[in-house]
Every structure is written in structure tokens, then in C-alpha cells.
C-alpha positions as CSV (number, residue, x, y, z in Angstrom):
1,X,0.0,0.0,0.0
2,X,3.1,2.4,0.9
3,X,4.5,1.7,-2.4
4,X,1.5,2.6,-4.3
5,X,0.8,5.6,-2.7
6,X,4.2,6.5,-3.2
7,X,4.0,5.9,-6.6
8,X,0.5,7.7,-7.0
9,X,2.6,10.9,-5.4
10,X,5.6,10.6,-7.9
11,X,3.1,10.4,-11.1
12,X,1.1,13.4,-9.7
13,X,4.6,15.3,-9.3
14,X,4.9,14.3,-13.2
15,X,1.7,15.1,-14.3
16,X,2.3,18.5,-12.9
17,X,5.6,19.1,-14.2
18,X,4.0,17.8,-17.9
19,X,1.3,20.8,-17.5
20,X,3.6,23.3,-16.7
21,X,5.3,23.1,-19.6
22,X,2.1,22.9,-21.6
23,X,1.1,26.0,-19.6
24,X,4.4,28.0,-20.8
25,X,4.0,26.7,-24.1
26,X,0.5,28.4,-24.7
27,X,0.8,31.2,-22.5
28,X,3.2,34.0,-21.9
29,X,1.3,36.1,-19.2
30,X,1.7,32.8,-17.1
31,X,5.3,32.6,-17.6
32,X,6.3,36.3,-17.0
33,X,4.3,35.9,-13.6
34,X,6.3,33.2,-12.4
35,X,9.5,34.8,-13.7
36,X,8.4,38.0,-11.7
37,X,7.2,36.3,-8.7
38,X,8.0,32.7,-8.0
39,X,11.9,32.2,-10.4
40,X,13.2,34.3,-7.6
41,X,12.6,32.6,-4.7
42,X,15.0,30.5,-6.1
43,X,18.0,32.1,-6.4
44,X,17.3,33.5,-2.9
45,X,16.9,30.7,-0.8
46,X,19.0,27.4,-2.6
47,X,21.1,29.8,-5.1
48,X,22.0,31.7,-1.5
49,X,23.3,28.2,0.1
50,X,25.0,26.9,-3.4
51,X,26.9,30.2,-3.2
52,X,28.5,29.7,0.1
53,X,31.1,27.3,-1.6
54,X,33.8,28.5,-3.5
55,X,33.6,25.6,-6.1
56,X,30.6,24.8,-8.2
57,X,28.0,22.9,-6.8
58,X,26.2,22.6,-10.1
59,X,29.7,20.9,-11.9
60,X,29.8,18.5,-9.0
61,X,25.9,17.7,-9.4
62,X,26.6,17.0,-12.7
63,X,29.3,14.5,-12.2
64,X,27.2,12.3,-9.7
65,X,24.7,12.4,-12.2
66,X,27.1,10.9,-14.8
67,X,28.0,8.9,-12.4
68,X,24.7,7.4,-11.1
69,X,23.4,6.9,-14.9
70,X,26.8,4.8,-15.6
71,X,26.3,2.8,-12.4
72,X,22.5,2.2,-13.0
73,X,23.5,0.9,-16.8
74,X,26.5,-1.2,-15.1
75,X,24.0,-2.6,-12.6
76,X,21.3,-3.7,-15.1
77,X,24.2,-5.6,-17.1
78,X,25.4,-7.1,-13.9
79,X,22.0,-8.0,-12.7
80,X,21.4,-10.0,-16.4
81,X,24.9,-11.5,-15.7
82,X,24.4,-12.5,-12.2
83,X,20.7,-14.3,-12.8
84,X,22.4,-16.3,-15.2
85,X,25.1,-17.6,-13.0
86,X,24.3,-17.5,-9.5
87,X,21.9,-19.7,-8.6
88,X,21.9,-19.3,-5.2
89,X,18.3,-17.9,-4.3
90,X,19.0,-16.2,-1.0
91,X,21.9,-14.1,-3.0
92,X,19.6,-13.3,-6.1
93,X,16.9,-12.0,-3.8
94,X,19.5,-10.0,-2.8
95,X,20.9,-8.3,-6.1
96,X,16.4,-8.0,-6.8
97,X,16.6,-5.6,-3.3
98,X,19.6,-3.8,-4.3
99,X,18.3,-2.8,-8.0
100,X,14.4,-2.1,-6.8
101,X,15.9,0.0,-4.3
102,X,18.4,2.0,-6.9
103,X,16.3,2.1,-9.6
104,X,13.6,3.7,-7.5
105,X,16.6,6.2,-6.0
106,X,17.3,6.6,-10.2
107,X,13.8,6.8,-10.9
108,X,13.5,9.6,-8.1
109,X,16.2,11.4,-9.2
110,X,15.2,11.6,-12.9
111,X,11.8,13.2,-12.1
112,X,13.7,15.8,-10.0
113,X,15.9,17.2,-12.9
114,X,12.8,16.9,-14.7
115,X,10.8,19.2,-12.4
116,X,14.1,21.8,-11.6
117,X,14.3,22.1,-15.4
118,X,11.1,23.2,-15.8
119,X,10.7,25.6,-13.3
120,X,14.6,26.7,-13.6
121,X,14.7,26.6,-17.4
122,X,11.7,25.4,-19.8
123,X,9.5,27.9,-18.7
124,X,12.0,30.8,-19.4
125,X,12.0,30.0,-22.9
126,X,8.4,31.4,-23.0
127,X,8.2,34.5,-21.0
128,X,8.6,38.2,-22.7
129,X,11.8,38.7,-23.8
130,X,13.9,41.9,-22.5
131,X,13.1,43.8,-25.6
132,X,9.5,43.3,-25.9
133,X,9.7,44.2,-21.8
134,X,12.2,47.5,-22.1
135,X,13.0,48.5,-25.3
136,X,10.5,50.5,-28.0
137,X,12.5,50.2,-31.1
138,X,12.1,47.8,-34.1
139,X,14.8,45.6,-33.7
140,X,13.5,44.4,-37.4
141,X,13.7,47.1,-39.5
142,X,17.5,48.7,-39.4
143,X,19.6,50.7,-42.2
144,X,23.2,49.9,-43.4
145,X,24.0,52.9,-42.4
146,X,22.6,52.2,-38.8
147,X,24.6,49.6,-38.5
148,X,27.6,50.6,-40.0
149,X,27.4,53.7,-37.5
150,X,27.3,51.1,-34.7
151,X,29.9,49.2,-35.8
152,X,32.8,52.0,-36.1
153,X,31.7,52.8,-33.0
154,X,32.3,50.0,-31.2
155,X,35.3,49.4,-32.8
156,X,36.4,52.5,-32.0
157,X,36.1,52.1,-28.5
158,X,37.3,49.1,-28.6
159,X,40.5,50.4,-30.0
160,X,40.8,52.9,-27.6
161,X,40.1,50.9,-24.3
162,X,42.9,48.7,-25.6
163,X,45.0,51.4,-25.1
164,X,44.5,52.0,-21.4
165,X,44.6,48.1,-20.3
166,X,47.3,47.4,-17.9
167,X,49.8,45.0,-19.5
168,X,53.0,42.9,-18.2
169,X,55.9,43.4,-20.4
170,X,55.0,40.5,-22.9
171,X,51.8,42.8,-23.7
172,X,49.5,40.5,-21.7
173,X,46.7,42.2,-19.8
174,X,47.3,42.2,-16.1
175,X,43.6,42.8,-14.1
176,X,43.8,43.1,-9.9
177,X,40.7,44.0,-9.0
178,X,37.8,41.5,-8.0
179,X,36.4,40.3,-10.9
180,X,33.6,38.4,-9.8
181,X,32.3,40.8,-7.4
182,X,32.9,44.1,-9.9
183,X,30.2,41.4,-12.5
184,X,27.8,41.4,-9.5
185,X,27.8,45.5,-9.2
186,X,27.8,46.1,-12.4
187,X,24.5,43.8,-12.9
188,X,23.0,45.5,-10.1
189,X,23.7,48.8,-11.1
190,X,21.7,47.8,-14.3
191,X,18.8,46.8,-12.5
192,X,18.4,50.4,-11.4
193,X,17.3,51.2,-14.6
194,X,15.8,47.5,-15.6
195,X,13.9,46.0,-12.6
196,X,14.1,42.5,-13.2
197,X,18.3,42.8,-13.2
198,X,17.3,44.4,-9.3
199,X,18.5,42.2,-6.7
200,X,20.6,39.4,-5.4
201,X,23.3,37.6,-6.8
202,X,25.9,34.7,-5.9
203,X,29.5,35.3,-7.3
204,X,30.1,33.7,-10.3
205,X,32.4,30.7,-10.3
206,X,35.4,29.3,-12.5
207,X,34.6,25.5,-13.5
208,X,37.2,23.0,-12.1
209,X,37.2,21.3,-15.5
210,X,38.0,24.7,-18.0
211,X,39.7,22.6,-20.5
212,X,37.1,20.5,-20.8
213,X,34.9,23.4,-21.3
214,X,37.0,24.7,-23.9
215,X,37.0,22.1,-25.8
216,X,33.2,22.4,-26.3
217,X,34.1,26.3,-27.0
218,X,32.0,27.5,-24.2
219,X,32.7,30.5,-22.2
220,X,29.9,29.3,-19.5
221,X,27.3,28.0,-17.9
222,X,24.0,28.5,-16.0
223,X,23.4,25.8,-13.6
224,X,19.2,25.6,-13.2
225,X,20.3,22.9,-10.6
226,X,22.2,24.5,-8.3
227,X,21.6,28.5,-9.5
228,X,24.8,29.1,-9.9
229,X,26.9,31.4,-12.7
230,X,29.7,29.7,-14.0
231,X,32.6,30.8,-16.2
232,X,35.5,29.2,-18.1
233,X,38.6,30.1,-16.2
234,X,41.2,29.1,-19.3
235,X,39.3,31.6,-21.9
236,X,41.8,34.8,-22.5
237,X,40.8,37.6,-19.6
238,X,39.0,39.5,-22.0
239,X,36.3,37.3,-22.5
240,X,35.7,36.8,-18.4
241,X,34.1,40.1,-17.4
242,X,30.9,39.8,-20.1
243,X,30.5,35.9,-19.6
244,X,30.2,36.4,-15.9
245,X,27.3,39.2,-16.9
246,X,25.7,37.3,-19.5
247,X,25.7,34.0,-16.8
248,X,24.0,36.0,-13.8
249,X,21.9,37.5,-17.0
250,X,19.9,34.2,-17.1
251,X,19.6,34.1,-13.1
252,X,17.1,36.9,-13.5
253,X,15.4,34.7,-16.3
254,X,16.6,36.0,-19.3
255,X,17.7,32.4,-20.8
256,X,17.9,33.6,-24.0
257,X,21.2,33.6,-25.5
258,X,21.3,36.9,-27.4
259,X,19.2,38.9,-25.0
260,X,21.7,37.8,-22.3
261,X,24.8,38.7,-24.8
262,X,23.0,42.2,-24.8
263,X,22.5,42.1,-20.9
264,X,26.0,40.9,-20.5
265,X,27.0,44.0,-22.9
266,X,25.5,46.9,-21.3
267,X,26.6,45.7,-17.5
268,X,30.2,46.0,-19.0
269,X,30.2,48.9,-20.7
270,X,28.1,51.1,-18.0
271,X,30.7,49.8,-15.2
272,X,33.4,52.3,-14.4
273,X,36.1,49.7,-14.7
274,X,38.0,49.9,-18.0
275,X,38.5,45.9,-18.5
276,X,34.8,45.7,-17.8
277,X,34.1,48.1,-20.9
278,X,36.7,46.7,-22.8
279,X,35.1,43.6,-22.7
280,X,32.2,44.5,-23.5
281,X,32.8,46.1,-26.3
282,X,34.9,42.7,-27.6
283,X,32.0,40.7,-26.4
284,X,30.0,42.1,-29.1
285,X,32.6,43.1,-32.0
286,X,32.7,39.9,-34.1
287,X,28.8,39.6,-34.5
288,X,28.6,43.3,-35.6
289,X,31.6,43.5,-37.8
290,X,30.0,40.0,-39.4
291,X,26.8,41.4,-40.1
292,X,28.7,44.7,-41.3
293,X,30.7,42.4,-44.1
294,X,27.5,40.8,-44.9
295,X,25.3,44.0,-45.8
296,X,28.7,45.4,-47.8
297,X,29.1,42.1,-49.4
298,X,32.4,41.6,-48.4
299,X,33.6,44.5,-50.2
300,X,37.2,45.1,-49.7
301,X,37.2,48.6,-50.5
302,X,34.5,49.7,-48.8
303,X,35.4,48.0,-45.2
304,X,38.7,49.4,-45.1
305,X,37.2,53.1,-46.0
306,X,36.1,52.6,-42.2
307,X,37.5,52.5,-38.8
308,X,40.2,49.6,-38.6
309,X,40.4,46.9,-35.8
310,X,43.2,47.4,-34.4
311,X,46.6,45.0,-34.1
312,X,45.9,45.0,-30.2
313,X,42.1,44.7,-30.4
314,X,42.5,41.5,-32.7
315,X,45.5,40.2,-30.9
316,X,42.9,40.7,-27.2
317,X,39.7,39.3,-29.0
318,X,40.4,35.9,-28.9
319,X,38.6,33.1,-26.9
320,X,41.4,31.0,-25.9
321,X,45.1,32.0,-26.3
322,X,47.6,29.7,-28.6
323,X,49.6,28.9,-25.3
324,X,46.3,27.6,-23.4
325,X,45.1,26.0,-26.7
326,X,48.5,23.7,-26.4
327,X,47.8,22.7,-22.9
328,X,44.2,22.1,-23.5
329,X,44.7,19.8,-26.1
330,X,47.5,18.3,-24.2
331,X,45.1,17.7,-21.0
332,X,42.4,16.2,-23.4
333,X,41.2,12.4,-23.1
334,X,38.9,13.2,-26.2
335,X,39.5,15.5,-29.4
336,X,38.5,18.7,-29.1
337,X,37.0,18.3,-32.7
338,X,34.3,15.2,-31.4
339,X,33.8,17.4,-28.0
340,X,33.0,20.3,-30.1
341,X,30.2,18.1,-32.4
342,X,28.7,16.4,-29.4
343,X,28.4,19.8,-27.1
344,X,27.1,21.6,-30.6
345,X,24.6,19.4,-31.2
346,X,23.0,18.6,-27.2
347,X,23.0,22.5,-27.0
348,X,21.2,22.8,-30.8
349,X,18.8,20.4,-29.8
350,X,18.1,22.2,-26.1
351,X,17.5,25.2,-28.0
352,X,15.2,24.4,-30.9
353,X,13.5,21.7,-28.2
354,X,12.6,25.2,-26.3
355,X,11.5,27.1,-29.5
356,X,14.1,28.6,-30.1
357,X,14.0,28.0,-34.0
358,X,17.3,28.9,-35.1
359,X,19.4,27.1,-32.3
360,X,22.9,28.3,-31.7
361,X,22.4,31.2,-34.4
362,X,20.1,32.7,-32.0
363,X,23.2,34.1,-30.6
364,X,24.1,36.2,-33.6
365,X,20.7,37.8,-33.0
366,X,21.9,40.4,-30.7
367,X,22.9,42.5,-33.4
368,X,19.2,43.2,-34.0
369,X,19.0,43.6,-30.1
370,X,21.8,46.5,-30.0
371,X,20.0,48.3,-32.9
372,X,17.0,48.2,-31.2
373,X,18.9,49.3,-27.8
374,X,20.4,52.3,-29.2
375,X,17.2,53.1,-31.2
376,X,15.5,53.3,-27.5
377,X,18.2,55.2,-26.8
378,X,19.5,57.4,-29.0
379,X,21.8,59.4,-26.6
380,X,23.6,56.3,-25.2
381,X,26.5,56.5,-27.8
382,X,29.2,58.8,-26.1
383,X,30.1,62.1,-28.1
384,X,33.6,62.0,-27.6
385,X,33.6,58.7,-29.6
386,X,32.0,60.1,-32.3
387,X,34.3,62.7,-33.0
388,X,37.0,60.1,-32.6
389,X,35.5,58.3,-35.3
390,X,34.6,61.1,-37.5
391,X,38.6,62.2,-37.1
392,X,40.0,58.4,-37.9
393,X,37.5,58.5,-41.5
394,X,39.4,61.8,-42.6
């Protein structure tokens, strides 16, 4: 009678979690009330208690899962194995015991990532996204000109902050501050303006296993398990300040990847710390300067009639340096090439799984984002800059 009430409990707790996401699917003023009201909670109570350890909780979740699913496939084989050669009753009523008992644990266990995925993740994917909720302009409908104004100007301040980085005397960019903490005020000092950036935040963490990250060519992660930002601690330093932004971006529930590129943008580039701007300026650069080739069509002479990257700039906006390339690959127990396909495609699949269409291209998209940003706000480009670039064109 225990069992089946038990059971009865666990398929209610499924049946719930199944119309949830049917919910979210069909209706956005659902999901932007539980992203306003209940997605907080949280990353204020268990996001709080994850963040009182310096390594991440969500990384070490991960690998018991890993583990649990390889021991639950090694103890089905061994349970076929041992049926056929131990006869011994009293010992195979044992090895029944010990698989009812872990496959109910496993079973358990499954409907719980299923339920924190929902409420973490699944259910993100449908709420308003953060230009529908703050910005006016039409992302949609945006000039060449537009866009080739943005991008000299974001090279040109890019070109600029390179120039006042601190550097050791091999040119590599030396940062002392508090990097993880300066990520946090910067986000909060965002939420002034946009309230659902107001609030709490745990510090973002490096991942023990970097290289392994790298390998997949991501710069981080958000952990729905354990609320946690996480970061690739190998990636060149340039690349650190906007990831952690962009990670504590989808904290607030923006899990979109090119609303929380633009997030990750404007935290850096409104803090007062230089490397913070500089890498947010870098963070965006190559999608812009893409899209810029694109609408010239690759024409030569017209791309260098504008403002040149420069050597530095080029040399900075890198994601992983050719030194921590060579110990990467020397670390790694699989190619980097069949790491990248396998994380490419599980991420692709996530993404068009949650509506998301267009799957990792999604993150080219904040192009459109920033044109609709600085539509909003047509002041928000700094005069100085602009005379800098008018005197570079002449």
C-alpha cells in the first residue's frame, strides 16, 4: 500500500511538471508571472546556500549524475549476468533488493531534474523577452548605415580601451581587482534602470574542468540545478568580465542567448572599470563587424574606407590564447574536434527543443538587439567617440 501511494505521489509530481510546460507553451502572461514572482525565490533561498562554496555545486551535481546513470547501466548488465550464474536464491533475492531500491533512488532522481528544469529553465523560454519588456525600437527594421554607425563605434572604442589596459611586459593584460564581485555590481547597477536585473546575486564561479569546457568552445554556464553562474577560467581575460554578466543575466530569467549577450553588454560597458568596458565592447565586436561584411558584401574597398580593428584589439579578442590551446589539447582524453560536435549538437537540440528556431544562431541575434537598444536610446552612444571616429574616417 506504501508503495503505491508513493507511486501515485511521484506520477502526480509528473503530471504537474508535464502541465507546466504545456502551460508555458500556450501562455506568456503565465510565464512572465512566475519569472516575476516565484523564479526568484530560487535564487534566494537554494542559489544563496550553493553560493556559500567557492567551487561549483552545479559541476559536482553534474558529475554524480554521470555517475549514477553509468552505475545504473552497469548494474542492469550485472544483474542479467548475475541471474544467469548464481543460482543461489538467498543471494539473487538480494541483487532484486539492491536494483528495486536503486532504480527507485534513479527513478527519483530523474523526475527531479525533470521538475528543476522546468521551473529553472523550460518555462523561461516562454516569458517576454527583454526587448518586448524595455526596449521600444524595431529591432527588425534597421539601415546599413545604422549599423555601419554602430559598428565604427564599437570598434572604436574598442581600439581605444585597448590602449588603457594594464599590461606585463609580454603585452598580456594584467587585471587586480575582483572580478567576480565588480560582475555582480555592475549587474545591479543595471537593475536600477531595468527591474528585473534588481537584486541578489551569488558570485560567479570558475569551472574546475575549464579545458574541458573549452574544448566544447563555451565560455559558460548557467546551472538551473544548483543557480549558480559559472565561467570558463582558461578563456583569454578579455572574455571573463561579459561571460560572468551574460551567466548572472539568465539568473534573472533571461535564458535567451542573445538577450543575455546584450545584458552581458550593457553591464560592461556602464561599469566604471576599463577591463569591464573593454570587454564588453569585444564581447559584441565579431557579431557586428560579421553582419557589417555581410550588408557590404564583403567589399574590400569599402570596409577598409572605415574604422580599422586594431593590431591589439585582434590580438585581445580571442577566446582562448595559442599557449592555453596547447595545454588544452594536451590535458584532453577526447579531441576537441568530437567534443565540439557532441556539445554543438546537445545545445542545438536544447535550444530548438525550447522554441528557439534557429538554435545556436540565436546568438548572432543580438545584433538586431543592439540596434533596437540604441534606437531606445539614441543618446547612449558617447560624443567624444564620435568625434574620434569622424577624425579616424578623414
Amino acid at each position: 500500500m506504501r508503495m503505491k501511494k508513493r507511486g501515485i505521489k511521484v506520477l502526480a509530481v509528473v503530471l504537474v511538471t508535464v502541465l507546466l510546460n504545456v502551460i508555458a507553451w500556450h501562455s506568456t502572461a503565465f510565464c512572465d508571472f512566475y519569472v516575476r514572482y516565484i523564479f526568484p525565490i530560487w535564487v534566494n533561498t537554494y542559489g544563496r546556500v550553493s553560493g556559500i562554496w567557492s567551487f561549483s555545486v552545479g559541476e559536482l551535481m553534474i558529475a554524480v549524475g554521470l555517475a549514477l546513470t553509468a552505475f545504473a547501466a552497469l548494474l542492469g548488465i550485472a544483474a542479467v549476468i548475475f541471474r544467469l550464474l548464481v543460482k543461489d536464491a538467498g543471494l539473487g533475492e538480494k541483487m532484486r533488493r539492491l536494483c528495486r531500491s536503486f532504480y527507485r533512488f534513479f527513478g527519483y532522481t530523474c523526475v527531479a531534474v525533470m521538475v528543476v528544469m522546468t521551473l529553472n529553465c523550460f518555462i523561461l523560454y516562454h516569458c517576454s523577452t527583454f526587448d518586448v519588456k524595455y526596449l521600444t525600437g524595431n529591432k527588425e527594421e534597421y539601415t546599413i548605415e545604422e549599423l555601419t554607425l554602430l559598428r565604427d563605434y564599437v570598434v572604436t572604442q574598442a581600439n581605444m580601451l585597448s590602449e588603457q589596459m594594464v599590461r606585463d611586459e609580454n603585452g598580456n593584460i594584467i587585471y587586480e581587482g575582483d572580478m567576480a564581485q565588480t560582475a555582480i555590481e555592475s549587474m545591479q547597477a543595471l537593475g536600477e534602470e531595468y527591474e528585473q536585473l534588481a537584486g541578489y546575486y551569488p558570485k560567479p564561479k570558475e569551472i574546475y574542468t575549464s579545458e574541458f569546457l573549452s574544448q566544447q568552445k563555451m565560455a559558460g554556464y548557467y546551472f538551473p540545478f544548483s543557480m549558480e553562474a559559472n565561467y570558463n577560467g582558461v578563456m583569454h581575460i578579455t572574455n571573463k568580465p561579459a561571460t560572468m554578466c551574460h551567466e548572472l543575466a539568465h539568473l534573472k530569467g533571461f535564458i535567451y542567448e542573445d538577450e543575455a549577450n546584450l545584458i552581458g553588454y550593457l553591464a560592461c560597458i556602464n561599469s566604471d572599470d576599463p577591463m569591464f568596458r573593454y570587454s564588453g565592447y569585444l564581447s559584441v565586436l565579431k557579431y557586428i563587424d560579421n553582419d557589417f561584411k555581410k550588408s557590404i558584401h564583403k567589399n574590400s574597398e569599402i570596409y577598409n574606407s572605415h574604422v580599422k580593428i586594431s593590431a591589439q584589439v585582434k590580438k585581445d579578442n580571442v577566446f582562448l590564447t595559442e599557449e592555453s590551446w596547447a595545454k588544452v589539447e594536451h590535458k584532453a582524453v577526447v579531441k576537441t574536434e568530437t567534443v565540439a560536435k557532441a556539445s554543438n549538437t546537445f545545445v542545438q537540440t536544447n535550444l530548438v527543443m525550447n522554441g528557439v528556431e534557429d538554435g545556436k544562431l540565436s546568438y548572432c541575434r543580438v545584433v538586431d538587439l543592439l540596434m533596437n537598444y540604441y534606437a531606445t536610446n539614441v543618446d547612449a552612444m558617447e560624443p567624444d567617440v564620435m568625434e574620434e571616429m569622424a577624425t579616424e574616417k578623414e
